[in-house]
C-alpha positions as CSV (number, residue, x, y, z in Angstrom):
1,X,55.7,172.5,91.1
2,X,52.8,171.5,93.7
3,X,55.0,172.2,96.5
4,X,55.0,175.5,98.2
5,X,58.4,175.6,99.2
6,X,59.3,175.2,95.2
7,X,56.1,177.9,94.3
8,X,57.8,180.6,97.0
9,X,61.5,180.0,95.9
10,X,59.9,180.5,91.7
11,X,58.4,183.5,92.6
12,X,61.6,185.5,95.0
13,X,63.6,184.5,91.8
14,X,61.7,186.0,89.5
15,X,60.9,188.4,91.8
16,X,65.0,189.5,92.0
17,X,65.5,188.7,88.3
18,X,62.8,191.5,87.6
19,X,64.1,193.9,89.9
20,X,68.0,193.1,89.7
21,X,68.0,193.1,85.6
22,X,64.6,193.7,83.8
23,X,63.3,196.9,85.5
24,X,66.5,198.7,84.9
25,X,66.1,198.1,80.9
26,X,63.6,200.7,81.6
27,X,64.3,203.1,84.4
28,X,67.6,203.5,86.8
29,X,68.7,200.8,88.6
30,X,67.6,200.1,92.6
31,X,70.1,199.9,95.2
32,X,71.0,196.3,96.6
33,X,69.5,197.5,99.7
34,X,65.9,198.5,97.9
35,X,65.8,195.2,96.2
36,X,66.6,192.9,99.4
37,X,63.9,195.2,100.9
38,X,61.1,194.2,98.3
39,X,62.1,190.6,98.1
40,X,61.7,191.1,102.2
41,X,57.8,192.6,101.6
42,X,57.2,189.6,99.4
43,X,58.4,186.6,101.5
44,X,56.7,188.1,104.0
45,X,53.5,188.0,102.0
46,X,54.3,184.6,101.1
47,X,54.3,183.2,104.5
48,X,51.3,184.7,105.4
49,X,49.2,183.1,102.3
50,X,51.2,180.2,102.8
51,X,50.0,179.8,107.2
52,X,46.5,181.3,106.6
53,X,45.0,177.7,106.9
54,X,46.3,174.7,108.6
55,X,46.5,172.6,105.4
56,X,48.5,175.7,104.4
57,X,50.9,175.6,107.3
58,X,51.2,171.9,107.4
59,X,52.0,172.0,103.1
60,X,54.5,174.4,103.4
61,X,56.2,174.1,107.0
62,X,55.9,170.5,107.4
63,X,59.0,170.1,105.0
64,X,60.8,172.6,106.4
65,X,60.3,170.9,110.0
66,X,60.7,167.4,108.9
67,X,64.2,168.2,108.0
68,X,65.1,170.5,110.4
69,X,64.3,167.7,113.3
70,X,65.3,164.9,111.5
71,X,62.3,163.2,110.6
72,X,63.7,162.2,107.3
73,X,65.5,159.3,105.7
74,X,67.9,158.7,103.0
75,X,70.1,161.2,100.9
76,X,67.4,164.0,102.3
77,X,69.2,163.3,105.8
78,X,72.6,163.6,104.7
79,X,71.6,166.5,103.3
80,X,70.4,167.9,106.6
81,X,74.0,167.1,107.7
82,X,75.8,168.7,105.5
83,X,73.3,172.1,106.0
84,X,73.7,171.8,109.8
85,X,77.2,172.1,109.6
86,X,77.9,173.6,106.5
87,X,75.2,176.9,107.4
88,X,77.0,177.5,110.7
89,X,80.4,177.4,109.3
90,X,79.1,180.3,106.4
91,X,77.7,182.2,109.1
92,X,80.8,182.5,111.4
93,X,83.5,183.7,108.7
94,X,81.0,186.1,107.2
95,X,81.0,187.5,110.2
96,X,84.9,187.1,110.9
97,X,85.4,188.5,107.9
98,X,83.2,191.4,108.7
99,X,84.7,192.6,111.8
100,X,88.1,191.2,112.1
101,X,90.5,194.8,111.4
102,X,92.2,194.9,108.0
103,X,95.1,197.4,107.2
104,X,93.6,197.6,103.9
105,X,92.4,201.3,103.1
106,X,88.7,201.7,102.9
107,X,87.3,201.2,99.3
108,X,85.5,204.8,99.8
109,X,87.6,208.2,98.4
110,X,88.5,210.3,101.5
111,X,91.3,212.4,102.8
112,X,93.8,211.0,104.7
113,X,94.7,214.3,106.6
114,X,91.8,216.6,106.5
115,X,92.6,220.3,106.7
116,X,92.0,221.5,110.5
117,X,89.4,224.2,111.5
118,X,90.9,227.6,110.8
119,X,91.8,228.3,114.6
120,X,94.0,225.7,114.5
121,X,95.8,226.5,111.0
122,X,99.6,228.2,111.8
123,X,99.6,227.5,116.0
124,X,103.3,227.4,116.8
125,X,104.3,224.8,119.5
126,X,104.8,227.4,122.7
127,X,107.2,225.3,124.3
128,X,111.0,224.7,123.7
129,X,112.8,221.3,122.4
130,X,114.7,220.6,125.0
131,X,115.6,217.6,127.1
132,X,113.1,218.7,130.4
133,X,110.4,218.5,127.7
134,X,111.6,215.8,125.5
135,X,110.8,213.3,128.8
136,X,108.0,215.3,130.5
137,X,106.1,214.8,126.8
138,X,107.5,210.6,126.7
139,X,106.0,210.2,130.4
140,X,102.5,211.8,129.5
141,X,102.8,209.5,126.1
142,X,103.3,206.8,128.1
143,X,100.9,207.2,130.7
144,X,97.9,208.0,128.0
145,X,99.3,207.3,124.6
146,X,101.2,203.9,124.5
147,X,98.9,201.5,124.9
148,X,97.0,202.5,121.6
149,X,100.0,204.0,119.3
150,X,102.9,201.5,121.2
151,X,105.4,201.8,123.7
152,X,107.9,202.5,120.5
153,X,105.9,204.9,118.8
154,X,104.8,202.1,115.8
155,X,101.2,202.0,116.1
156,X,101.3,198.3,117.9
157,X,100.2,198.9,122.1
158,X,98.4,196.2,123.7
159,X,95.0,197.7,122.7
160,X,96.0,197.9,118.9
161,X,94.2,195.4,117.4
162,X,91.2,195.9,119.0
163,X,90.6,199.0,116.8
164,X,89.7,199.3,113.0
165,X,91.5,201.4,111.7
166,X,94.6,200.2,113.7
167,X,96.5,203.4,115.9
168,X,99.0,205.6,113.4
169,X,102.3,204.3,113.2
170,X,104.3,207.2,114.1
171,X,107.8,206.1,113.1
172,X,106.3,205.6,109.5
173,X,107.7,209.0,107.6
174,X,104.1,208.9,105.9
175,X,102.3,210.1,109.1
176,X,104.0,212.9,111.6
177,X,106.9,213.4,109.7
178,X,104.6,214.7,106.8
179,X,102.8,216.8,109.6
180,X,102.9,220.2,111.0
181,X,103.1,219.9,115.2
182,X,99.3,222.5,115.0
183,X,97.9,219.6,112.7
184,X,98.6,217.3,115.5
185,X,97.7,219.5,118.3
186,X,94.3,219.4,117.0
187,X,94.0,216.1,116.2
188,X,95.0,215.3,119.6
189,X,93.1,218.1,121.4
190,X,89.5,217.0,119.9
191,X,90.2,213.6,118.5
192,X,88.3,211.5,115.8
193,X,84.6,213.5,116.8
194,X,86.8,216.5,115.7
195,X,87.3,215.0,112.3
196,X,85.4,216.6,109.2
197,X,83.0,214.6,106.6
198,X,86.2,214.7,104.0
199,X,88.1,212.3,107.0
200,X,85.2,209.7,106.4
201,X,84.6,206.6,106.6
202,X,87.5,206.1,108.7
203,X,86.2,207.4,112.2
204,X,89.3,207.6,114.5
205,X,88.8,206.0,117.9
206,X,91.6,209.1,119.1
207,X,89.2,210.0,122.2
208,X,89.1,214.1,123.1
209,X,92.1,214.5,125.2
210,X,91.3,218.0,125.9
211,X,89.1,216.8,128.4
212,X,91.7,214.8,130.0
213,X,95.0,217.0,129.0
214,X,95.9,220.8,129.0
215,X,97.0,222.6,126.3
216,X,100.4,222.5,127.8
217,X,100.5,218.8,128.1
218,X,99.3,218.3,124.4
219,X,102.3,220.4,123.2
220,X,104.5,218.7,125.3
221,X,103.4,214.5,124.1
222,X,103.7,216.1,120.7
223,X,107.1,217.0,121.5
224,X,107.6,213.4,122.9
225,X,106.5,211.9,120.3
226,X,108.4,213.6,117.7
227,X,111.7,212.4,119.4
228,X,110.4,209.2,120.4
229,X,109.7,208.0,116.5
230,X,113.1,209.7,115.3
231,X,110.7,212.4,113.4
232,X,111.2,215.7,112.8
233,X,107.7,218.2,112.5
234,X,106.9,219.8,109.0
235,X,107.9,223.5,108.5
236,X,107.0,225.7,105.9
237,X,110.0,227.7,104.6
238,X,110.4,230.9,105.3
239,X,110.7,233.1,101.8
240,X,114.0,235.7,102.0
């Protein structure tokens, strides 16, 4: 109990238990992030008492050296070992695991296709089905699209996997094919900054190819792409 080291680690424990399950007997709880704040506030006050003096410094980071460089013998040094390689190892697949993509859905509620601004609600595709504009709309998919969404239309170009969430798989009938050809026009036309708070967390890496295509070109990959993943847009019905 005479060692700081053992002092400090006593007090952010009781520090956390207080915080993480006594203090909410009595008012509402703190968010994680608030309580790995305060415990921050406090081990920061705790080095400063503990380095105000140099019997002070020496007491509680002459341990903390000695081991670190080596300075140590017996179990104590296999110890260091182990930490050295052990500490590393943590720290490189939590942070794998952090940023490697996942195709698992985002543990957040949100809508998968967000209704589009009211401009864009009813546009009908100006420009015919036909073969001219079947390959005019597969060239510009190929020249801008492909590399993200795939050369056959499945969400797996070259640049896939460097995106979380991965590109929409377009030959999947849970994404076009469940689509009207307006939804996609503007989902093309102003791309994931387009994309309303009910589309969160997901932000879509789809840049704003209405800087970079015309109107006319839009309708036209959307046409394209259609064909190219064997889909057909979705049409409302119209009453007798």
């Amino acid at each position: 109990m005479k060692s700081p080291l053992i002092s400090a680690a006593i007090l952010l424990g009781g520090v956390f238990a207080f915080l993480k399950f006594i203090l909410p007997l009595f008012t509402a709880p703190l968010p994680a992030s608030l309580i790995y704040l305060y415990l921050a506030i406090v081990l920061s006050g705790i080095m400063i008492f503990g380095t105000m003096s140099a019997g002070g410094l020496e007491a509680f980071m002459g341990p903390i050296y000695r081991f670190i460089s080596g300075e140590i013998d017996g179990p104590t040094k296999m110890a260091r070992i182990l930490v050295l390689i052990v500490f590393p190892l943590l720290v490189g697949w939590q942070t794998y695991t952090k940023l490697a993509p996942s195709e698992l859905p985002p543990a957040e509620n949100r809508t998968i296709h967000p209704a589009p601004p009211g401009e864009f609600v009813g546009l009908a595709n100006p420009y015919p089905t036909n073969e001219s504009t079947i390959q005019e709309g597969k060239g510009i998919y190929a020249a801008n699209c492909s590399p993200c969404h795939g050369p056959n239309f499945d969400g797996k170009g070259s640049a896939a996997l460097g995106f979380n969430p991965p590109p929409a798989n377009f030959a999947d009938p849970g994404t076009i094919a469940q689509l009207q050809e307006s939804y996609l026009f503007w989902r093309i036309k102003k791309g994931g900054v387009g994309l309303p708070i009910e589309g969160m967390p997901w932000k879509s890496a789809m840049p704003r190819w209405e800087h970079e295509l015309t109107d006319e070109k839009i309708w036209k990959v959307i046409i394209g792409e259609y064909d190219g993943a064997g889909q057909s847009p979705r049409t409302w019905e119209e009453e007798d």
